[in-house]
Steps between C-alpha positions, in 0.01 A plus 500: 500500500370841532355484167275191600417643776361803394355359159505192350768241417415582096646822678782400654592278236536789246712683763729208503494457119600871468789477746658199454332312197277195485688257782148374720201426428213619646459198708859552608365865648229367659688265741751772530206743653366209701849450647544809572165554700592187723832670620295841587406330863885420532609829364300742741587249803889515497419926408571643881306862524687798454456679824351803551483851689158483724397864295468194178126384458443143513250432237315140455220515217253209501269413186279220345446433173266235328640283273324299225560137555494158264271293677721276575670731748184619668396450877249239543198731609602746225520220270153321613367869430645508137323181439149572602540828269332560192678714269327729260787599253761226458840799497355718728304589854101661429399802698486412852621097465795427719782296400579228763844511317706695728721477768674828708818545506658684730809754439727607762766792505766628754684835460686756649408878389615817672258757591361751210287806632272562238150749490168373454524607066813296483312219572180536300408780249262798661221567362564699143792301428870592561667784454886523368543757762535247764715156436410222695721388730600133456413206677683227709776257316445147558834332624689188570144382402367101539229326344297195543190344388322228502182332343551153676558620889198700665543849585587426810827351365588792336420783727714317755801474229491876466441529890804264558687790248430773675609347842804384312614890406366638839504230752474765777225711341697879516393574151131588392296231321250546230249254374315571209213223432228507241140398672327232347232566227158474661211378374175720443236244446 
Protein backbone atom coordinates (compact mmCIF):
# COMPACT_ATOMS: atom_id res chain seq x y z
CA UNK A 1 0.00 0.00 0.00
CA UNK A 2 2.74 2.33 0.72
CA UNK A 3 4.07 1.91 -2.64
CA UNK A 4 0.71 3.22 -4.27
CA UNK A 5 0.59 5.65 -2.17
CA UNK A 6 3.64 7.30 -2.67
CA UNK A 7 3.91 6.42 -6.53
CA UNK A 8 1.93 4.67 -8.72
CA UNK A 9 0.27 1.23 -8.74
CA UNK A 10 2.85 0.31 -11.93
CA UNK A 11 4.93 1.00 -8.64
CA UNK A 12 3.54 -0.92 -6.25
CA UNK A 13 2.93 -3.64 -8.48
CA UNK A 14 6.69 -4.18 -9.15
CA UNK A 15 7.21 -4.09 -5.34
CA UNK A 16 4.81 -6.91 -5.05
CA UNK A 17 6.25 -8.78 -8.07
CA UNK A 18 9.72 -8.54 -6.43
CA UNK A 19 8.58 -9.83 -3.05
CA UNK A 20 6.28 -12.33 -3.56
CA UNK A 21 5.95 -12.99 -7.44
CA UNK A 22 3.18 -12.23 -9.89
CA UNK A 23 -0.14 -13.24 -7.59
CA UNK A 24 -2.57 -9.74 -8.39
CA UNK A 25 -3.11 -7.87 -10.88
CA UNK A 26 -2.99 -4.43 -10.99
CA UNK A 27 -6.66 -4.11 -10.75
CA UNK A 28 -6.44 -6.39 -7.73
CA UNK A 29 -4.05 -3.38 -6.10
CA UNK A 30 -6.18 -0.85 -6.92
CA UNK A 31 -9.24 -2.04 -4.90
CA UNK A 32 -6.81 -3.07 -2.29
CA UNK A 33 -5.63 0.86 -1.95
CA UNK A 34 -9.25 1.94 -2.25
CA UNK A 35 -10.11 -0.40 0.64
CA UNK A 36 -7.72 0.59 2.52
CA UNK A 37 -8.46 4.45 2.31
CA UNK A 38 -12.18 3.71 3.38
CA UNK A 39 -11.01 2.11 6.75
CA UNK A 40 -8.60 5.31 7.45
CA UNK A 41 -11.89 7.23 9.02
CA UNK A 42 -12.44 3.96 11.15
CA UNK A 43 -8.83 3.51 11.92
CA UNK A 44 -8.01 7.06 13.45
CA UNK A 45 -11.59 6.95 15.30
CA UNK A 46 -11.14 3.79 17.53
CA UNK A 47 -7.03 5.42 17.90
CA UNK A 48 -7.54 7.09 21.64
CA UNK A 49 -4.64 9.98 22.01
CA UNK A 50 -1.66 9.21 23.78
CA UNK A 51 -1.67 11.67 26.58
CA UNK A 52 0.62 14.13 27.19
CA UNK A 53 2.78 16.30 29.75
CA UNK A 54 1.30 20.10 29.42
CA UNK A 55 5.38 21.17 28.60
CA UNK A 56 4.22 18.93 24.94
CA UNK A 57 3.10 21.42 22.10
CA UNK A 58 -0.13 20.78 20.60
CA UNK A 59 0.34 21.39 16.99
CA UNK A 60 -2.74 21.50 14.33
CA UNK A 61 -1.49 22.53 10.69
CA UNK A 62 -4.23 23.61 8.27
CA UNK A 63 -3.67 23.75 4.32
CA UNK A 64 -5.56 23.92 0.92
CA UNK A 65 -4.63 22.61 -2.05
CA UNK A 66 -6.31 22.86 -5.60
CA UNK A 67 -7.03 19.94 -7.27
CA UNK A 68 -7.61 19.44 -11.02
CA UNK A 69 -11.01 18.02 -11.56
CA UNK A 70 -12.88 15.84 -14.57
CA UNK A 71 -15.72 17.87 -15.28
CA UNK A 72 -17.86 15.67 -14.26
CA UNK A 73 -16.90 16.19 -10.63
CA UNK A 74 -16.90 19.96 -10.75
CA UNK A 75 -19.21 22.41 -8.71
CA UNK A 76 -21.89 23.82 -10.74
CA UNK A 77 -20.62 27.57 -10.82
CA UNK A 78 -17.08 26.25 -11.41
CA UNK A 79 -18.42 24.10 -14.00
CA UNK A 80 -20.80 26.88 -15.76
CA UNK A 81 -17.34 28.85 -15.72
CA UNK A 82 -15.42 26.00 -17.58
CA UNK A 83 -18.07 26.11 -20.17
CA UNK A 84 -18.20 29.71 -21.14
CA UNK A 85 -14.20 29.38 -21.47
CA UNK A 86 -12.34 29.51 -24.50
CA UNK A 87 -9.22 27.66 -24.46
CA UNK A 88 -6.20 28.71 -26.41
CA UNK A 89 -3.94 25.53 -26.27
CA UNK A 90 -5.94 22.29 -26.07
CA UNK A 91 -3.04 20.46 -23.11
CA UNK A 92 -2.32 23.44 -21.46
CA UNK A 93 -3.39 26.99 -19.62
CA UNK A 94 -1.95 30.46 -21.84
CA UNK A 95 -0.33 33.21 -19.87
CA UNK A 96 -2.78 34.68 -17.64
CA UNK A 97 -6.05 32.21 -18.65
CA UNK A 98 -7.50 30.57 -15.60
CA UNK A 99 -8.59 27.12 -15.48
CA UNK A 100 -12.17 26.81 -14.03
CA UNK A 101 -10.94 23.17 -13.41
CA UNK A 102 -10.14 23.18 -9.86
CA UNK A 103 -11.45 22.55 -6.69
CA UNK A 104 -9.44 23.17 -3.00
CA UNK A 105 -8.83 20.73 -0.99
CA UNK A 106 -8.19 21.12 2.27
CA UNK A 107 -5.44 19.13 4.47
CA UNK A 108 -5.56 18.84 8.07
CA UNK A 109 -2.82 17.64 10.65
CA UNK A 110 -2.70 17.07 14.50
CA UNK A 111 0.56 16.46 16.44
CA UNK A 112 2.24 16.47 19.51
CA UNK A 113 6.00 17.95 19.50
CA UNK A 114 8.05 18.85 22.55
CA UNK A 115 9.68 22.10 22.77
CA UNK A 116 13.15 22.71 20.71
CA UNK A 117 15.04 26.08 21.58
CA UNK A 118 16.66 26.92 18.56
CA UNK A 119 18.61 30.56 17.39
CA UNK A 120 17.45 32.66 14.71
CA UNK A 121 20.48 30.78 12.00
CA UNK A 122 19.02 27.47 12.92
CA UNK A 123 16.07 28.42 11.39
CA UNK A 124 17.09 30.23 8.22
CA UNK A 125 20.66 30.73 6.83
CA UNK A 126 22.32 34.41 7.74
CA UNK A 127 23.34 36.28 5.37
CA UNK A 128 26.84 34.73 3.77
CA UNK A 129 25.66 31.34 4.19
CA UNK A 130 26.47 28.90 7.06
CA UNK A 131 29.31 28.24 8.67
CA UNK A 132 30.44 24.53 9.96
CA UNK A 133 31.47 26.25 13.06
CA UNK A 134 28.03 26.36 14.33
CA UNK A 135 25.49 23.17 13.85
CA UNK A 136 22.06 23.91 13.80
CA UNK A 137 20.16 22.81 16.37
CA UNK A 138 17.22 20.58 15.30
CA UNK A 139 13.74 21.16 15.09
CA UNK A 140 10.50 19.74 16.72
CA UNK A 141 9.46 15.82 16.04
CA UNK A 142 6.05 15.39 14.91
CA UNK A 143 4.24 12.67 17.13
CA UNK A 144 1.33 10.43 17.62
CA UNK A 145 0.48 12.51 14.45
CA UNK A 146 -3.30 12.48 12.58
CA UNK A 147 -4.29 13.40 9.26
CA UNK A 148 -7.33 14.26 7.35
CA UNK A 149 -8.40 15.77 4.22
CA UNK A 150 -10.93 16.35 2.26
CA UNK A 151 -11.91 17.67 -1.31
CA UNK A 152 -15.74 16.95 -0.94
CA UNK A 153 -16.50 18.68 2.71
CA UNK A 154 -15.76 22.59 2.94
CA UNK A 155 -13.08 23.78 5.05
CA UNK A 156 -15.14 24.27 7.59
CA UNK A 157 -15.55 20.47 7.91
CA UNK A 158 -12.14 19.93 8.22
CA UNK A 159 -10.80 22.59 10.46
CA UNK A 160 -13.46 21.42 12.92
CA UNK A 161 -12.16 17.59 12.52
CA UNK A 162 -8.71 18.74 13.54
CA UNK A 163 -10.36 21.15 16.21
CA UNK A 164 -12.47 18.15 17.53
CA UNK A 165 -8.58 16.39 17.74
CA UNK A 166 -7.08 18.68 19.61
CA UNK A 167 -9.96 18.88 22.23
CA UNK A 168 -9.85 15.13 22.14
CA UNK A 169 -5.89 15.02 23.47
CA UNK A 170 -6.40 18.16 25.72
CA UNK A 171 -9.96 18.43 26.67
CA UNK A 172 -8.99 20.81 29.52
CA UNK A 173 -6.60 23.01 27.53
CA UNK A 174 -3.20 22.71 30.11
CA UNK A 175 -0.97 22.20 27.16
CA UNK A 176 0.03 25.01 24.58
CA UNK A 177 -1.64 24.96 21.15
CA UNK A 178 -0.14 25.90 17.88
CA UNK A 179 -1.89 26.57 14.65
CA UNK A 180 -0.03 26.96 11.69
CA UNK A 181 -2.36 28.08 8.58
CA UNK A 182 -1.27 29.13 5.13
CA UNK A 183 -3.26 32.55 4.02
CA UNK A 184 -5.02 32.38 0.95
CA UNK A 185 -3.35 33.51 -2.37
CA UNK A 186 -4.60 36.99 -3.20
CA UNK A 187 -5.30 38.37 -6.20
CA UNK A 188 -3.35 41.49 -7.69
CA UNK A 189 -5.54 42.57 -10.49
Amino acid sequence: MLKAVRGSYDIAMEAITRACGRVVGKRQVECLVRAAAVGMATFYAARTPTPASAGTLLVLSVDGKGIVMRPGHLREATLKAAERATRTFRTRLAIGEKGNRKRMATLAAVYDADLAVRRAHDVSAPPGGRSTARIPRPGPRAQAKWLTGSVEHDPEYVIGAAFDQAQARDPQHRRCWEVLTTAPATNST
